[in-house]
C-alpha positions as CSV (number, residue, x, y, z in Angstrom):
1,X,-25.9,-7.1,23.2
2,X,-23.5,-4.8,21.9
3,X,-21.2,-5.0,19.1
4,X,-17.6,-3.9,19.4
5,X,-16.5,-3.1,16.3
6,X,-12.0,-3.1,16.1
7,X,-10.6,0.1,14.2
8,X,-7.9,-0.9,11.6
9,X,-5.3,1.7,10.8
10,X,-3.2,1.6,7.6
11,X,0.3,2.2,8.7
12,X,1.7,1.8,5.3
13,X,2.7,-0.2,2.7
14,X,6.0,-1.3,0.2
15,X,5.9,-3.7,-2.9
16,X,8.8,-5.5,-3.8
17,X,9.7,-8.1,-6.2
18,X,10.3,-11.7,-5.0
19,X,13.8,-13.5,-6.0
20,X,13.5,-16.7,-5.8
21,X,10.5,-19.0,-6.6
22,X,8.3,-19.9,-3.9
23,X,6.1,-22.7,-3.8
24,X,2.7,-22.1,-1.2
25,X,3.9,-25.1,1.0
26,X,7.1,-23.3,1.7
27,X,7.5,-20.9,5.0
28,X,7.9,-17.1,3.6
29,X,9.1,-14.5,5.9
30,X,8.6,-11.0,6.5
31,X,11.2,-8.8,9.4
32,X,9.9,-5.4,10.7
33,X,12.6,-3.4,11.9
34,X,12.9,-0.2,13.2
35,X,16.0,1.8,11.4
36,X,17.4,2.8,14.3
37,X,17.8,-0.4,16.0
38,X,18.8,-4.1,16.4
39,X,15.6,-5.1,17.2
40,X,12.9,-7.0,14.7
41,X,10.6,-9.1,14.5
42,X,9.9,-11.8,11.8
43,X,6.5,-13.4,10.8
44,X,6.3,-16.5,8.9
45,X,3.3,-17.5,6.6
46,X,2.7,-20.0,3.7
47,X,1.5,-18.3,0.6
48,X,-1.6,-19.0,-0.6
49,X,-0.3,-19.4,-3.7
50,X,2.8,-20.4,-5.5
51,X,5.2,-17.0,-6.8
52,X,7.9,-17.2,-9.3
53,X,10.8,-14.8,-9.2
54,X,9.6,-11.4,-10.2
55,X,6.4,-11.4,-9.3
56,X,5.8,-8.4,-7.6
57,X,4.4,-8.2,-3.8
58,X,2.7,-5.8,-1.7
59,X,3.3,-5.9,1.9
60,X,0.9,-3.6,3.9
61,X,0.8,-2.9,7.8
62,X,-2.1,-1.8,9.8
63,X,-2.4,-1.3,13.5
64,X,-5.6,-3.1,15.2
């Protein structure tokens, strides 16, 4: 049997401060956007916790 093990790449990262309170039952969103472009893409997620405004974030992206 063999084992196929997925490569992750770190694309990148940005932290950001949130600014608004956000409880972990609520939806959260993140767009991806290329500058040049109408285009993007938004992923929703619950937090797994609640935030309050200010808390700092870090969002990072990785290819897999």
């Amino acid at each position: 049997m063999t084992e196929c093990k997925e490569r992750v790449v770190k694309l990148g990262e940005v932290q950001s401060e949130i600014t608004a309170d956000v409880k972990k039952t609520d939806d959260l969103k993140v767009r991806l956007q290329v500058g040049y472009s109408d285009k993007t893409k938004e992923i929703t997620f619950k937090p797994s916790e609640d935030l309050k405004k200010g808390d700092k974030v870090k969002i990072t992206v990785e290819k897999v």
